[in-house]
N, C-alpha and C positions, 0 to 999 in steps of 0.2 A: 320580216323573217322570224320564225316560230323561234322559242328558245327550245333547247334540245331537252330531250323529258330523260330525267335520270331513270339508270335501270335499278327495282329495286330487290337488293341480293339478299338472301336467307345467309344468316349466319349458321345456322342449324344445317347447312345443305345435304349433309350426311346421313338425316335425319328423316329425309324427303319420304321414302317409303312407308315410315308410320304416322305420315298424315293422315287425318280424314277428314272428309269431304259429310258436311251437315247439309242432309235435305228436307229434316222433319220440322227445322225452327223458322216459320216464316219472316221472322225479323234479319234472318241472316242466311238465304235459302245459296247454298253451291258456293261456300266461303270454305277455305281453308280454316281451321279450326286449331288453333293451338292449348284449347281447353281453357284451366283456371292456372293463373301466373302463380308462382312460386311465393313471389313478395305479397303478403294479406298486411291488408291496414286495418290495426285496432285502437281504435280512443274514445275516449269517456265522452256520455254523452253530451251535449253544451258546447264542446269542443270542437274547434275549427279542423279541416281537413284536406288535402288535398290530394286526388285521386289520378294519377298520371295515366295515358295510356301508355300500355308495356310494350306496346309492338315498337315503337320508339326507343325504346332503353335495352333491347337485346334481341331483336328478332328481327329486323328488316334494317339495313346502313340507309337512312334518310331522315329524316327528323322532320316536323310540322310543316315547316315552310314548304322545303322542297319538294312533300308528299301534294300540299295544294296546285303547287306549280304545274305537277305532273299530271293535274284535273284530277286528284283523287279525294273522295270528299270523304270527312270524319263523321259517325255517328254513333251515338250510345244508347244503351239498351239497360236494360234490367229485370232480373230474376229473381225469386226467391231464393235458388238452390236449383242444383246441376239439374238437367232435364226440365226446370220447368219452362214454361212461357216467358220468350221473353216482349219486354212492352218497349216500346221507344220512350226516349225520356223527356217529360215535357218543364226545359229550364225556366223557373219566376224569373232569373236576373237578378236574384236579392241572395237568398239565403243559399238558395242549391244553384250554379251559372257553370257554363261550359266557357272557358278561358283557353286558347290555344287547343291544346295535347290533354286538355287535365278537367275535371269536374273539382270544382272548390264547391264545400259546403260552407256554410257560416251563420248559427251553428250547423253540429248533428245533432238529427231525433232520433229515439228508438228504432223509429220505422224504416229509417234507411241502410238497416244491416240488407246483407244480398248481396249478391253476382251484377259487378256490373262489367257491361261487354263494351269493347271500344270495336269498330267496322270500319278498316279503310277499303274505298272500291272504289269503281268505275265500269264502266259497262260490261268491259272485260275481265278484271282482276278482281277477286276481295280477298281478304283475310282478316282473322279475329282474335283476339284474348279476350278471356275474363279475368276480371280485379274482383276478387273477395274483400269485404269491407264487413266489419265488427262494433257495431257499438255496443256498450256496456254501459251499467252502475255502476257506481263505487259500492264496495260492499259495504253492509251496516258499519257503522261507525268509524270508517278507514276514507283515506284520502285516495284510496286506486281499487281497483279489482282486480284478484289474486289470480285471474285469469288472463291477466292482459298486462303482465308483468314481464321483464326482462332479467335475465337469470347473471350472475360474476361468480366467478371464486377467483381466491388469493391465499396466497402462501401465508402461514406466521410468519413476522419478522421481515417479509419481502415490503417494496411496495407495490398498489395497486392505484389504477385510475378508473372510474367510476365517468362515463359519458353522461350526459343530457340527449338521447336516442332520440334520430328521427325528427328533428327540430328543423332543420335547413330553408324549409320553405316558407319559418316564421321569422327567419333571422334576415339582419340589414348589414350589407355590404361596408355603408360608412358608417354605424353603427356598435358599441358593444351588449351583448346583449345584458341584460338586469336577469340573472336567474338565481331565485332563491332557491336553498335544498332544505330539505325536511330526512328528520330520522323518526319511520313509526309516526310519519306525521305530525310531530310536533316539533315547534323552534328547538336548536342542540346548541349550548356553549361549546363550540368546537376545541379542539385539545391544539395548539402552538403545532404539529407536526401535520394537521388537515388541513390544504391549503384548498386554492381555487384560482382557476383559471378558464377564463371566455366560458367555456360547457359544460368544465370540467370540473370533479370532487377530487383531489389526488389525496392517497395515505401514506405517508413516507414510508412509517412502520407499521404495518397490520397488527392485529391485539384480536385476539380472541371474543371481545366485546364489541369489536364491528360489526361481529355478524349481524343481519337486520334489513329492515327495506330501506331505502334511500329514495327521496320523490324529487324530482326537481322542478318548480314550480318560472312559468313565461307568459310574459304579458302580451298578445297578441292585437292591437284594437281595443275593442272593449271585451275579447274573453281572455281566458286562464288555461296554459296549456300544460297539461303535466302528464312527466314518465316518470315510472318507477322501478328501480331496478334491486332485486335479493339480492344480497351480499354472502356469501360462503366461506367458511374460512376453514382451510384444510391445515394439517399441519406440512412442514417441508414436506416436496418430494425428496423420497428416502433414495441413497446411492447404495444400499446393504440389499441383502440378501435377506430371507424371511429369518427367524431365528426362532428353532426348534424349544420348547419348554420342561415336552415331555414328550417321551422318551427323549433324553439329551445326547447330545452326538458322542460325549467324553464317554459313556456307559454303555455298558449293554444291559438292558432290563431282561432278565427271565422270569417270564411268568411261569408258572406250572397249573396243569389244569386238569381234569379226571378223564377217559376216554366214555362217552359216552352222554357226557356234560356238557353244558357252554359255554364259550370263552368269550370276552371282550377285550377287546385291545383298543385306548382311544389315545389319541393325538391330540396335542396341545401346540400352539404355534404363536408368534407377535408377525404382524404383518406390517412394517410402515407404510405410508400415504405413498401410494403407486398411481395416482389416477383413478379413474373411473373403471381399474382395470377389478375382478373379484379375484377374491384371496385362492391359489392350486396350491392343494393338499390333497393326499390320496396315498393309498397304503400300495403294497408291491408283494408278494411272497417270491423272492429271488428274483428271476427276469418275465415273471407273469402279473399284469395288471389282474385284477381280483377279479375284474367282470371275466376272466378267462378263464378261473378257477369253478368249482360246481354252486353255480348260481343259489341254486335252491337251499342249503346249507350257509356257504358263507359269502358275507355281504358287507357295503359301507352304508354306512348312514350319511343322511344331508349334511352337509356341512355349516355349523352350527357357531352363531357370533356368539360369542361370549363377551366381552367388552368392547364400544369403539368410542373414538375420539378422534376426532378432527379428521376422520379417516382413517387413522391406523386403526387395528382391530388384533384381537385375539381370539382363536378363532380353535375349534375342534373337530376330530372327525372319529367317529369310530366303527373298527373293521369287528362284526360278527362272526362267531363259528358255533351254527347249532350239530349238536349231536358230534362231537369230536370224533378224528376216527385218526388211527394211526397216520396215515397218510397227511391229516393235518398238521400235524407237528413240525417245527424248525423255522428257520428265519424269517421273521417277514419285516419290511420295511416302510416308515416314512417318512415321505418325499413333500418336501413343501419349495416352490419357486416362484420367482418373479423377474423381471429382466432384466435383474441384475445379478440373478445365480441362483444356485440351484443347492439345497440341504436335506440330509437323509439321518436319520438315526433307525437302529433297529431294535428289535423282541424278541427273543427264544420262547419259543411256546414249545414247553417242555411237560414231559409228563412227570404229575405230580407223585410222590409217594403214597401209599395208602392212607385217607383220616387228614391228611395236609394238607392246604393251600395257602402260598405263601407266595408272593413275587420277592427278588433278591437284586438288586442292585450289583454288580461285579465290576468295578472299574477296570478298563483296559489295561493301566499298569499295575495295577495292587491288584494279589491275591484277600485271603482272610485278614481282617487286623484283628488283635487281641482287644476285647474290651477290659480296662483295669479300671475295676470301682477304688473310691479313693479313698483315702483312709477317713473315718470318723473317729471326732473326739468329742467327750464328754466334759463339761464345764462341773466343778462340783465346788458347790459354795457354802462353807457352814455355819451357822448363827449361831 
């Protein structure tokens, strides 16, 4: 009695309509084609590798065994890069071998960056991925390349943990693994608060000086496996709202300016560490954004970093008015937010007196103060 051949289901089914159907690549002619996988594997060259086919890991529910069962047989191919030719691949058994679902290299050359395709078929059925696969240098003088690097950030004062990325298929079950870490590539006297665990680099307290690359170094056989990962250190995410410098909210500034002159009005702002989010700042005259007012005349400029650290920033903008005209004159406002609220201060653009230009500061609750110069004395001493 035959065993019963599983059916094999598209997780993607939804998806079915922007299949297509490859009839120009003879290594894979009237295969369903699910292009290049998501997942690309990069490591140094020298470095062992192990190359999964994807249709196994998210695109069809069966795995190696039960795809053989079902008379469907596996084969791999390789490209340079999309459209080209692809070749079948001819395994030594030694350095480059087809194991199950996966191509193990041991090590990589230069020469085996490219597209490589996994084919499962049968007379009737095929379908295909490709696996992007990267080797690199280390760059001059460095233990990794800056291209094939894994990216962190961490709060001041939080902590962070730091992985050993993408190891799994060097590591042993009864086993723990021996992984050494490097900072910038060189042994570090670790500080009592950086510990380690099985893959892991943990920072209890983050410090401004962590910033940096981090390598973690695995003994695989006889080669050397390493990832390296940047380290970012932001300051807190801020729970406040932007905070206006100038124009300040407690005041209203009047500038005064001549009709027929030009006026600058700039904005000054502190922004805390909000993410990856960019600092919104932008001017207002009453309930009209300035792109709504007459273009050609009055205008904002780019918005301009002035200091940053750790991510928070200070930051500027300023609103132009060439050639004044009555009509320009009276309040205009700026508005600076982030999602944690929203701040406005304003400017009277007022017209000047003849021969004057003067901005004035006028606190909301104080009119004029008197200024009282203070009394001076004379020391007089006689010999």
């Amino acid at each position: 009695m035959k065993a019963p051949i599983p059916h094999l289901i598209l997780l993607y089914a939804t998806f079915t309509q922007s299949l297509k159907v490859v009839t120009k690549r003879g290594s894979a002619d009237g295969c369903t084609d699910w292009s290049v996988d998501i997942k690309k594997y990069q490591v140094l060259v020298g470095e062992p590798v192990r190359i999964k086919c994807a249709l196994f890991y998210g695109y069809i529910r069966t795995n190696y065994s039960l795809a053989q069962s079902a008379g469907l047989s596996l084969m791999w191919y390789k490209s340079s890069g999309p459209g080209d030719f692809e070749e079948p691949i001819a395994f030594d058994g030694s350095r480059m071998s087809k194991e199950e679902d996966s191509i193990w290299f041991r090590p990589t050359l230069l020469q085996d960056s490219g597209l490589y395709a996994c084919v499962i078929r049968n007379s009737t059925y095929c379908m295909k991925v490709s696996i992007s696969l990267t080797v690199g240098e280390n760059d001059t003088g460095l233990c990794y390349n800056s291209k094939m690097k894994y990216f962190e950030k961490a709060e001041l004062s939080k902590s962070k943990e730091i992985s050993c990325r993408d190891i799994e298929d060097f590591l042993l079950p009864t086993r723990e693994p021996e992984i050494l870490w490097y900072k910038e590539c060189r042994t570090k006297a670790w500080r009592p608060s950086i510990v380690f665990k099985r893959d892991t680099l943990l920072i209890k307290e983050v410090k401004e000086d962590d910033i940096g690359n981090y390598t973690c170094e695995l003994k695989y056989g006889g080669f050397v496996v390493r990832r390296t990962t940047e380290l970012t250190v932001t300051a807190p995410l801020t729970d406040k709202p932007p905070k206006l410098l100038y124009p300040m909210e407690s005041k209203l500034t009047v500038q005064e300016t001549q009709l027929g002159g030009s006026a600058n009005l700039t904005c000054r702002a502190f922004f805390g560490y909000s993410g990856d989010v960019s600092p919104l700042i932008y001017w207002m005259k009453g309930e009209k954004f300035i792109e709504d007012l007459d273009e050609n005349r009055v205008w904002e400029s780019d918005i301009r970093i002035l200091k940053e650290h750790l991510g928070e920033q200070e930051v500027s903008i300023s609103l132009i008015v060439d050639s004044v005209e009555e009509g320009d004159l009276g309040n205009y406002s700026c508005y600076v937010e982030n999602g944690n609220g929203r701040r406005h201060a304003s400017v009277l653009l007022h017209k000047r007196a003849a021969g004057k230009l003067r901005s004035i500061e006028l606190t909301l609750h104080t009119q004029l103060r008197e200024i009282i110069r203070p009394p001076v004395f004379y020391l007089c001493i006689t010999m």
